[in-house]
N, C-alpha and C positions, 0 to 999 in steps of 0.2 A: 504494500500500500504506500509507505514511502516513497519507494522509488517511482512508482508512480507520480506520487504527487511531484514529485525533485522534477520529472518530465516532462509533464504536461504543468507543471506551473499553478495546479490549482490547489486552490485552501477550500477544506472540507469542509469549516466551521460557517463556510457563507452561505450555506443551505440553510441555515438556522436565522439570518438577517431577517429573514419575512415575517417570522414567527415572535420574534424577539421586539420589532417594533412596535407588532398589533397587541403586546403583554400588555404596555400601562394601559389601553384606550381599555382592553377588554377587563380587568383590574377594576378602573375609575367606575368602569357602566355598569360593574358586577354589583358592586359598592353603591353605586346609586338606586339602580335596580331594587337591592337588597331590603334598603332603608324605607325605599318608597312604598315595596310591597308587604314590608311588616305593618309599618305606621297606615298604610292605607293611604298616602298622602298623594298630592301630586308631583307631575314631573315636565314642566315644559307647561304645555296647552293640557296634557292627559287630567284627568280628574283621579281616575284609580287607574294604575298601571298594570295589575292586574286581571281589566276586564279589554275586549278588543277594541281596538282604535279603528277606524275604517281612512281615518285622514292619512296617520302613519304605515297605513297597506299598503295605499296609493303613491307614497312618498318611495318609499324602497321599492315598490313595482317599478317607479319611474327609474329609479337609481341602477338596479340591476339593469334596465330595458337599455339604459346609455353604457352601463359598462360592458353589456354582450356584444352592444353594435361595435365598440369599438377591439373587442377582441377578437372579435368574427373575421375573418377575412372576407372582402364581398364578393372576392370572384366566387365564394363556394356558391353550388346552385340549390342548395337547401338552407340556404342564412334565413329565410323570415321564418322558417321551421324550430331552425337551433334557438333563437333568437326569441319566438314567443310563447313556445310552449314553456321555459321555463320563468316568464314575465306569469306567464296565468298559473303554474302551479302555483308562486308564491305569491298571489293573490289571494286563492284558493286557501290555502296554507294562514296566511296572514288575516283572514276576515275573520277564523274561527279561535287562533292564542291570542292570549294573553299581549298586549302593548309592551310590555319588557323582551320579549322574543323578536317583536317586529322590532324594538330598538335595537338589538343585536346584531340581526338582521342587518339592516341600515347602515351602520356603523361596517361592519363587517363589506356589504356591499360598497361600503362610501369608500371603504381603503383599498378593497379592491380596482376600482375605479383611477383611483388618482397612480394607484402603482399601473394599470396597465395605460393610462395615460403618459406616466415618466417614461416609463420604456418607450412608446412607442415613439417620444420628444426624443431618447437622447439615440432611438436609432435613425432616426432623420437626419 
């Protein structure tokens, strides 16, 4: 494995970057999540985070719906296929949990988003 790595130049541990940076976001949201779902309280616009939001569906449908288009390649000839069948599961999915999972969700979809945006900046 060494020698490997001496060879081709790579560091193992940069498989772990991804993971490593979404720790505090997911951390802070657990923590918040946490607090708001014991006390009952609210979080944002949400009243009880708890029951479903339909605002926050729509928010992460749309969030996913832009991070698929831009991971998608367009020449593929099944892109509006790849692209909305998984916009409407997590609709689907999102109208029936709990507002702390679509936050997840969101947040999760949101970092998504902005990393497959940097890549595809710093491959231009």
């Amino acid at each position: 494995m060494r020698n490997l790595a001496r060879k081709t130049s790579l560091v193992f541990a940069a498989g772990c970057l991804g993971g490593l940076v979404q720790l505090p976001i997911f951390v802070a949201l657990y923590s918040a999540v946490r607090r708001c779902a014991i006390v009952g309280g609210r979080f944002l616009w949400m009243k009880d985070i708890a029951k479903p939001d339909v605002i926050l569906a729509l928010i992460v449908a749309a969030i996913t719906y832009r991070s698929l288009l831009l991971a998608t390649p367009s020449s593929t000839q099944g892109r509006p296929i790849v692209v909305l069948i998984p916009v409407i599961m997590t609709l689907i999915f999102l109208f029936k949990m709990s507002a702390g999972i679509a936050l997840y969700c969101g947040v999760s979809a949101g970092v998504s988003l902005l990393q497959t945006f940097l890549v595809r900046r710093s491959a231009a």
